[in-house]
N, C-alpha and C positions, 0 to 999 in steps of 0.2 A: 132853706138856708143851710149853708156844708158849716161842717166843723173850724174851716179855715175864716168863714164871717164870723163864728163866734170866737172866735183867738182874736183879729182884730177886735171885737167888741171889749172883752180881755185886756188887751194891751192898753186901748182908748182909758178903760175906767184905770187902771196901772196910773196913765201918763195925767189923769187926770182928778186923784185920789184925793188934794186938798180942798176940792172945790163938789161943794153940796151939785149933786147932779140928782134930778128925781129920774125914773123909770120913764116919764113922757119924754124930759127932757133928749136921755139916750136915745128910745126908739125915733123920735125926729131924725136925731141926727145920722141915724143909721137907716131912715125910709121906712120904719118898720111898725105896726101897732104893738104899746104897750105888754097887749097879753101875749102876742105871738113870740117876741123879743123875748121876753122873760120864761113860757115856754120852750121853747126852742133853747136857749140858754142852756137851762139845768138839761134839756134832755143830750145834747151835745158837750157840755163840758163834766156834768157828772154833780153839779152843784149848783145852788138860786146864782140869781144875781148880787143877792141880799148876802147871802153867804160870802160872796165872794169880794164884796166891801166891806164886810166886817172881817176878811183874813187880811187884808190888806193894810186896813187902821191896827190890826192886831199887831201885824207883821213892825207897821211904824212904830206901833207904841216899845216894844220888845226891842227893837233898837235902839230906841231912844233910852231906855233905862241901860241896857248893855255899855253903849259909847257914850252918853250924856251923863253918865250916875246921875240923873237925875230921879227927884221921889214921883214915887206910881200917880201919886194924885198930879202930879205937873205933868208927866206922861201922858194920863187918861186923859186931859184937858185938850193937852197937841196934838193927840190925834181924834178927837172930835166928839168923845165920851162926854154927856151934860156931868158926868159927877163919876166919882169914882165908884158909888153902887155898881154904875152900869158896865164899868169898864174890868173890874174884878171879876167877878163871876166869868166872863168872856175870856179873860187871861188864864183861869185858874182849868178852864175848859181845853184850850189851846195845847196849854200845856200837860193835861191831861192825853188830849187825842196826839201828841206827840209822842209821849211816852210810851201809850197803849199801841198806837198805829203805825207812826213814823219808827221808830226809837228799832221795832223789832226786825225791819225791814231794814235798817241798814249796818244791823249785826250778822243778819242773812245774806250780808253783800250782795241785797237788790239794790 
């Protein structure tokens, strides 16, 4: 599988980020088995699958506080966290690896 099938796969899980999708589910839909799908994923995009639905809920929940003021616990809830235990720590991480990873790279105008 090229890098271009996992962008699509990428994009799929993107356009379809509301709706609980298990790892069978995707690889059906992509002709693919489970482990090969999810192998193949991280070694082509640089990251799991898993990871990459939890940047995406991350990404929603971050917005929705930003232009919603809404509170973190109604945040963590819409984008799909059981409780705000699980959705903190995840936030407080994000914006961790932003500061530490993102943050220094685009003072070095990469």
């Amino acid at each position: 599988m090229s890098k271009a099938i996992m962008e699509e796969v990428a994009t799929y899980l993107r356009q379809h980020a509301d709706e609980e999708l298990s790892l069978t589910d995707l690889a059906e839909h992509f002709h693919y088995s489970p482990f090969h799908l999810s192998r193949t994923f991280k070694k082509k995009m640089g990251f799991s699958i898993k990871q990459y639905v939890e940047a995406l809920k991350m990404e929603k929940g971050i917005q929705e506080i930003v232009e919603s003021r809404q509170n973190v616990t109604e945040t963590s809830m819409e984008a799909g966290y059981d409780s705000l235990g699980s959705f903190f720590p995840i936030l407080l991480s994000s914006i961790l690896d932003f500061r530490l990873k993102i943050l220094p790279r685009i003072n070095q105008g990469l």
